[in-house]
C-alpha positions in Angstrom: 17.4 1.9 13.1 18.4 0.1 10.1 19.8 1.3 6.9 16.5 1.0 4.7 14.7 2.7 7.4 14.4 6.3 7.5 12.2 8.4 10.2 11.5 11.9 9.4 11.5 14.7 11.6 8.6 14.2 14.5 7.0 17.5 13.5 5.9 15.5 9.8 5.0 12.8 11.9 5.6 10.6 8.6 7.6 7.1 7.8 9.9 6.6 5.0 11.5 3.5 3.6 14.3 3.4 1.4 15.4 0.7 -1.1 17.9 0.9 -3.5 18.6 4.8 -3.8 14.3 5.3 -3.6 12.0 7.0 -1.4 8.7 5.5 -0.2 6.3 7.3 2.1 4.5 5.1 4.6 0.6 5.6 3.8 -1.4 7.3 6.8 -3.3 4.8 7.9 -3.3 1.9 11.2 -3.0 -1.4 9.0 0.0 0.8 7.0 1.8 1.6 10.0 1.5 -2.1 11.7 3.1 -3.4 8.5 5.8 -0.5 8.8 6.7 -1.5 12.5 6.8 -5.4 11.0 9.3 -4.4 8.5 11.0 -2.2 10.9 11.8 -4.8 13.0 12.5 -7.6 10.5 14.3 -6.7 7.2 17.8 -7.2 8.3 16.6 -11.2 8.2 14.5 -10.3 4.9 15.6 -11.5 1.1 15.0 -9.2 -1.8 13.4 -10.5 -4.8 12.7 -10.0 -8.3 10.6 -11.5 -10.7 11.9 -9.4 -13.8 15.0 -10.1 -16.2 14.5 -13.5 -17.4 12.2 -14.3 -20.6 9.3 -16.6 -20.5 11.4 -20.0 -21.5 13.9 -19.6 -19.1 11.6 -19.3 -16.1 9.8 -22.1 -17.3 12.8 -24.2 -18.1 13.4 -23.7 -14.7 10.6 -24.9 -13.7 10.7 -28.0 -16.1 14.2 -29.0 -13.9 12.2 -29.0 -10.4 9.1 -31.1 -11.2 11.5 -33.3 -12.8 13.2 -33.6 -9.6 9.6 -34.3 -8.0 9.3 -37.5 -10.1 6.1 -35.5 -12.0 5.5 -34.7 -15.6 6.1 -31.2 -16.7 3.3 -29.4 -17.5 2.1 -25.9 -19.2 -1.2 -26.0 -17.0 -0.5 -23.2 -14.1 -3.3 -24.9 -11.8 -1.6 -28.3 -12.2 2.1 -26.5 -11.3 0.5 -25.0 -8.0 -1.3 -28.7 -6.9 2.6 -29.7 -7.4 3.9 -27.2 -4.4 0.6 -27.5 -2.3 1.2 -31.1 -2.1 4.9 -31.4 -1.4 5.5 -28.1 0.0 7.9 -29.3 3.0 10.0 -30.8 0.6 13.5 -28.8 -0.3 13.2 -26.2 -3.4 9.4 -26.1 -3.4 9.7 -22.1 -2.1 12.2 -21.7 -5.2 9.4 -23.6 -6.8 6.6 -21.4 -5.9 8.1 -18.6 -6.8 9.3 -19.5 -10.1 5.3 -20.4 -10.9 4.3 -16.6 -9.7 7.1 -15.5 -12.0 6.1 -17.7 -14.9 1.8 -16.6 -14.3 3.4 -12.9 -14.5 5.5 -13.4 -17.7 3.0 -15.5 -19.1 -0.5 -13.1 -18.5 2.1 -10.6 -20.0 1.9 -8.7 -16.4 3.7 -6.1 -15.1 7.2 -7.6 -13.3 7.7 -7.4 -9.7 10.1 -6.4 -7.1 9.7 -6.6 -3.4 11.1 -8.5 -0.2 10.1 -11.8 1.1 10.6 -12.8 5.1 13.6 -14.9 5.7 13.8 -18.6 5.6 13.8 -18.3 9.2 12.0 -15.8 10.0 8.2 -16.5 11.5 7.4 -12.7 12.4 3.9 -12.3 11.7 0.7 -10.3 12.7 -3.0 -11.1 12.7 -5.2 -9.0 10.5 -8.5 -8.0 12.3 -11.8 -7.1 10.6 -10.7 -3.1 9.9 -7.9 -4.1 8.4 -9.8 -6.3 5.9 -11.6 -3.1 4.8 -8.2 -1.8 3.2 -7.9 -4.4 0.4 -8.2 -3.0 -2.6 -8.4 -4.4 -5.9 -6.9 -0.8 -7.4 -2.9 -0.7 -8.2 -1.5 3.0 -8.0 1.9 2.8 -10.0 5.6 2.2 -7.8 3.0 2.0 -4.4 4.3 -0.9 -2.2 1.3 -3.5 -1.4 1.9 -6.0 1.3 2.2 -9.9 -0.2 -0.9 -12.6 0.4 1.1 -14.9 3.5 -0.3 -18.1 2.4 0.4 -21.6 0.9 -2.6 -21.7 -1.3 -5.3 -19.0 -3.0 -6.9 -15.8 -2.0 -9.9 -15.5 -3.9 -9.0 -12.4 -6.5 -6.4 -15.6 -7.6 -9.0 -18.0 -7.9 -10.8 -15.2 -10.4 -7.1 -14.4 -12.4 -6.5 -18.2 -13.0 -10.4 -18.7 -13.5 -9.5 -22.1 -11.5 -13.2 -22.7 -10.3 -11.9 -26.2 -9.9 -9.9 -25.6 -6.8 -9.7 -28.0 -4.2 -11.3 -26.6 -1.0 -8.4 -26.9 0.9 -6.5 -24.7 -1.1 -8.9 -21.7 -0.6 -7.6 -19.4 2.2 -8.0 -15.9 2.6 -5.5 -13.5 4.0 -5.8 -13.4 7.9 -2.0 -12.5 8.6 0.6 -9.9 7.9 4.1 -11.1 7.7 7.6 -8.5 6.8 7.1 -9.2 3.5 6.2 -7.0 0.1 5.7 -6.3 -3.3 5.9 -2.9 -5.8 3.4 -2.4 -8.6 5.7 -1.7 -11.5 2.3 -1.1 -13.8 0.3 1.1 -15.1 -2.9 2.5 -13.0 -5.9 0.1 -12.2 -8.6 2.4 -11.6 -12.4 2.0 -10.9 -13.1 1.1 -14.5 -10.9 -1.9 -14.3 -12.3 -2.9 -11.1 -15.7 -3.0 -12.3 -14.8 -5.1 -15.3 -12.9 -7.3 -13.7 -15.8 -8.1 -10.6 -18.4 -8.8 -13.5 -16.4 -12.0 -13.8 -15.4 -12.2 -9.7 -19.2 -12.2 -9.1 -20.1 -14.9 -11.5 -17.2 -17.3 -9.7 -17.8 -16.1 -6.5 -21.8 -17.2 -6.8 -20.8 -20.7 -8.4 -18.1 -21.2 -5.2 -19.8 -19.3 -2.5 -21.6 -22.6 -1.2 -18.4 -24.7 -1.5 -15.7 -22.3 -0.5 -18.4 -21.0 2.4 -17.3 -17.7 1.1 -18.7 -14.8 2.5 -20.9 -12.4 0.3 -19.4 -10.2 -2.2 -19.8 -6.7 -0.6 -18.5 -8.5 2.6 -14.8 -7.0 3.4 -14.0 -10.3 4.9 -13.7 -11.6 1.3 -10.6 -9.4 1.0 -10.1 -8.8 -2.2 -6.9 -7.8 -3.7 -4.2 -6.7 -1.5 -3.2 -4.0 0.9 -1.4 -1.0 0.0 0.7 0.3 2.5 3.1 3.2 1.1 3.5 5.0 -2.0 6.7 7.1 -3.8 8.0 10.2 -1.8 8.4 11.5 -5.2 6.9 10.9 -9.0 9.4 8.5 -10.9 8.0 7.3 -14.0 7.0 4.1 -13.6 9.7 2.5 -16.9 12.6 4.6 -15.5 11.3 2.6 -11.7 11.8 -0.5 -13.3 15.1 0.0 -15.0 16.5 1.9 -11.8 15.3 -1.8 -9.7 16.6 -4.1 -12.4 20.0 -2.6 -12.5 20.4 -3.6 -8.9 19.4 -6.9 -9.4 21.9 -9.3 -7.3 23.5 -6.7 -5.7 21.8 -7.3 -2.5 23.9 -9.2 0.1 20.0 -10.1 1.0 19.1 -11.1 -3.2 17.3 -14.2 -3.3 18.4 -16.3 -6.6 15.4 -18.4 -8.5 17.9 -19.7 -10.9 20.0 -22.2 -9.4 22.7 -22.8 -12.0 23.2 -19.1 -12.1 26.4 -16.9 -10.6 26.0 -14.6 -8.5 25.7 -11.3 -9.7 28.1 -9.2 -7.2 
């Protein structure tokens, strides 16, 4: 068993993970438990992450160096950034550069910063997602629950909606049909069934101007997947700032950290 893993006692019949001195209770459901045995069987190879720390100019900055590199013009248009990595995305530092534009589209929508783990470089585990396991996306967010990331170069559609990029090229349109060991932790405040609604007034409008081009499916269909799944949630309550902080001050300390800022030491 590895260190981040912890089973409790049969009789609970529960799964725990542990990160960085904190608890999280595996949820009780199939898809929750496939994604447990993924990670179970992959996070010694896995690299932490964290898109939180750095302020909005020095993420884009960042950014600014690697398009450079790329021979392209640096631009502030985030649909533009992700054409840049779709279309060179064998080439060296375009996962740094991917990355760096989810940070920036976080820092930038003033969203909530992220923490999580992402498969290593090397590392191809994966597992098809069947048609029940599409009915567990959810567009809610339950504060310090773990959700499992989209596996994808390209869009999922809840994306196309955020970035209101009805423009997309159809190629870069591809729902979640795979699982890999590989995470993220909502470090926000609750998105309940208000937000939801709001937020799908605007889905459905998109989704009936790109359902013949996309060949999306229709907007009750669970096969749309929208959002993400969640898959564990905090053994106990931590409030959700203190969550944050506790995360932040163990940024780098991870043999496994995965550094976005390439001039940067090493914080050991």
């Amino acid at each position: 068993m590895y260190p981040y893993l912890i089973e409790e006692e049969q009789m609970t019949n529960s799964q725990t993970l542990s990160f960085n001195g904190i608890e999280w209770e595996i949820l009780p459901t199939v898809t929750a438990k496939k994604m447990y045995a993924l990670l179970q069987d992959n996070l010694d190879t896995c690299r932490e992450f964290y898109f939180m720390g750095e302020t909005e100019q020095e993420i884009k900055d960042e950014i600014d160096k690697i398009v450079y590199m790329l021979g392209k013009e640096p631009t502030d248009d985030l649909n533009k950034l992700h054409e840049y990595f779709a279309d060179n995305e064998h080439q060296p530092e375009m996962e740094r550069l991917n990355n760096l534009i989810h940070y920036y589209e976080l820092v930038r929508n003033d969203y909530p910063p992220r923490w999580g783990y992402f498969p290593g470089e090397d590392n191809g585990s994966e597992e098809f997602l069947s048609s029940f396991d599409y009915a567990t996306f959810t567009l809610q967010r339950k504060p310090g629950w773990l959700y499992v990331n989209y596996a994808h170069v390209g869009k999922h559609f809840a994306e196309i909606v955020f970035s209101n990029d009805i423009d997309i090229k159809e190629e870069q349109y591809e729902p979640q049909y795979l699982m890999r060991p590989s995470f993220f932790c909502w470090l926000g405040q609750e998105i309940g069934e208000e937000q939801v609604n709001r937020f799908n007034i605007k889905a459905k409008e998109i989704h009936e101007k790109l359902q013949d081009r996309l060949n999306l499916p229709d907007f009750d269909d669970p096969s749309l997947r929208l959002g993400y799944i969640p898959f564990a949630k905090l053994k106990t309550h931590i409030n959700i700032n203190e969550l944050s902080n506790m995360l932040l001050k163990q940024k780098g300390k991870n043999t496994k950290y995965m550094e976005l800022f390439n001039a940067r030491q090493r914080r050991v």
